[in-house]
C-alpha positions in Angstrom: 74.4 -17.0 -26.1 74.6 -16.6 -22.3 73.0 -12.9 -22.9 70.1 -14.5 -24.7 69.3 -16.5 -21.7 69.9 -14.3 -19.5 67.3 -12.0 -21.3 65.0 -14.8 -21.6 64.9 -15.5 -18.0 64.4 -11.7 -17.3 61.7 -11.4 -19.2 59.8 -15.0 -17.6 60.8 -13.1 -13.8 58.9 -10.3 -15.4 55.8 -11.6 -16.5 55.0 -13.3 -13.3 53.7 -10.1 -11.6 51.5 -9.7 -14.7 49.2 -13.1 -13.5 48.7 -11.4 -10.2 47.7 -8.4 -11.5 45.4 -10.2 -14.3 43.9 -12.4 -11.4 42.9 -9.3 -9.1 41.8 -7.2 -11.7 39.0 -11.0 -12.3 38.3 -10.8 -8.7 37.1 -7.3 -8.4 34.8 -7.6 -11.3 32.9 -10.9 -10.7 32.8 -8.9 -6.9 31.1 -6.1 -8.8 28.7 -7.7 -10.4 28.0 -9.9 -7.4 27.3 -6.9 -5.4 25.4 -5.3 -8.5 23.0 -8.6 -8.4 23.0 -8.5 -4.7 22.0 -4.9 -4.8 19.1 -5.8 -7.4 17.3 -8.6 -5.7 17.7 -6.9 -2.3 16.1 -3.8 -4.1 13.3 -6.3 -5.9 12.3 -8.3 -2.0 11.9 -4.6 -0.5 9.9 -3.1 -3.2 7.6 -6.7 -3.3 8.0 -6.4 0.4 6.3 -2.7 0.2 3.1 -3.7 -2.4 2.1 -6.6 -0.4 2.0 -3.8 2.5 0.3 -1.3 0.5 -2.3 -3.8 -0.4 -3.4 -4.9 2.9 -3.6 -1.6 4.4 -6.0 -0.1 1.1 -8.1 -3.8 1.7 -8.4 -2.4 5.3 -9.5 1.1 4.2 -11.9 -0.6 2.1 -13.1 -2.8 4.9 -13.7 0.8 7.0 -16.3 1.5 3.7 -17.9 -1.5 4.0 -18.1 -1.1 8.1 -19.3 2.1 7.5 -21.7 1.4 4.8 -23.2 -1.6 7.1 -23.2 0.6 10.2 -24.7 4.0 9.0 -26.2 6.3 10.8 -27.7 9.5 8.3 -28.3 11.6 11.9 -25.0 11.1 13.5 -21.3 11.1 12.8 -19.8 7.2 12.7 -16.5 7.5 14.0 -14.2 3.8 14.6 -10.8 4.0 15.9 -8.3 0.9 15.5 -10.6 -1.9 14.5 -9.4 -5.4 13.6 -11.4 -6.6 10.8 -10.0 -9.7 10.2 -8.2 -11.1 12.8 -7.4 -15.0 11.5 -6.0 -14.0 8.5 -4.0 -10.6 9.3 -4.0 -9.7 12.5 -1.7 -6.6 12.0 -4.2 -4.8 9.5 -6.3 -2.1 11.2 -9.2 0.6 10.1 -9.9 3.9 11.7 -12.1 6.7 10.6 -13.3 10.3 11.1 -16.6 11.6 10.1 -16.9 15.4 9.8 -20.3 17.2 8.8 -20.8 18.5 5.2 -24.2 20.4 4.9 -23.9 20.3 1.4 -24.4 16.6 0.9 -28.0 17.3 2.7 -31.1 17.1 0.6 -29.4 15.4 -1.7 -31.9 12.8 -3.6 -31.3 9.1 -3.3 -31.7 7.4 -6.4 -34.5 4.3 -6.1 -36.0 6.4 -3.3 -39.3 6.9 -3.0 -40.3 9.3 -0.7 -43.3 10.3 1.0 -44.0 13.1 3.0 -42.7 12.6 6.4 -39.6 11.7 4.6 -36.3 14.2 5.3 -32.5 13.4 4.5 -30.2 13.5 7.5 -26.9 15.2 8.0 -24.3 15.0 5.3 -20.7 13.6 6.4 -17.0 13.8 4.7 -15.8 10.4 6.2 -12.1 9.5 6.0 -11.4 6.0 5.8 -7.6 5.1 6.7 -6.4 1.1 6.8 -3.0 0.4 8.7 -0.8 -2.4 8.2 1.4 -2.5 11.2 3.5 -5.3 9.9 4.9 -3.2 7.2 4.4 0.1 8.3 1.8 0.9 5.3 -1.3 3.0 5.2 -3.8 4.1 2.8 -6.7 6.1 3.0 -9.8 6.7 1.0 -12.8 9.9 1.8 -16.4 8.7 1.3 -19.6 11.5 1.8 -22.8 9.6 3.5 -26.4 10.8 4.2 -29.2 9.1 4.2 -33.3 9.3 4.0 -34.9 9.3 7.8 -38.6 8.5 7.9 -40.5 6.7 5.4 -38.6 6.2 2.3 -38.8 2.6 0.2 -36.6 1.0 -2.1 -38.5 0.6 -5.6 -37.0 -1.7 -8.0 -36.3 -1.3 -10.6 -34.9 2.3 -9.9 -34.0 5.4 -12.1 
């Protein structure tokens, strides 16, 4: 009977190792799935983070059309570098653009147009748009062609 208990407690000294083991094997999971879900959101606040950028720099390119569309010129080249559209509301979001000349988007007709005689079409231009969000580091860009009638063309309503 003294074997029996001696076995006995041999096995109990035994099995106390096992607990440790068991309980640091559970610790290195539930760390590996909070590094997984830490991983994941981090990935989901960058990727948010990225579109919100991306947004505000294609509302700025699209800002430099309407700028350009307000402001244009069918006999010269309309060329803006850096400007701050909307200062209150996002100070970091910027437009630039370059205007290069395109003779093949001259003489082209203008729909609603009519023209008389002393009426020609101006220079074509290839116009590159390009809005800048400084606060995120995004850009976007989009390419417009302008020209225009010079001399005595009318809008008729409705138009063709």
């Amino acid at each position: 009977m003294y074997s029996a208990h001696k076995i006995f407690r041999y096995h109990q000294k035994s099995e106390g190792g096992f607990v440790l083991v068991v309980a640091i094997m559970a610790v290195m999971i539930l760390m590996a799935v909070g590094f997984f879900i830490l991983t994941t959101t981090t990935q989901d606040v960058r990727m948010s983070t990225r579109l919100v950028g991306e947004r505000q720099a294609l509302s700025a390119a699209e800002a430099c059309v309407h700028f350009i569309a307000a402001n244009l010129s069918p006999t010269s080249a309309r060329t803006f570098t850096n400007v701050a559209y909307d200062m209150a509301n996002n100070p970091n979001a910027r437009f630039s653009s370059n205007s290069v000349p395109n003779l093949s988007l001259s003489n082209m007709p203008a729909p609603g147009y009519s023209l008389s005689n002393e009426t020609t079409y101006g220079q074509g231009f290839d116009t590159v748009c390009v809005g800048r969000e400084t606060g995120y580091g995004s850009s976007a860009s989009i390419g417009i062609g302008t020209t225009g009638p010079i001399g005595g063309a009318t809008l008729q309503y409705p138009y063709n």
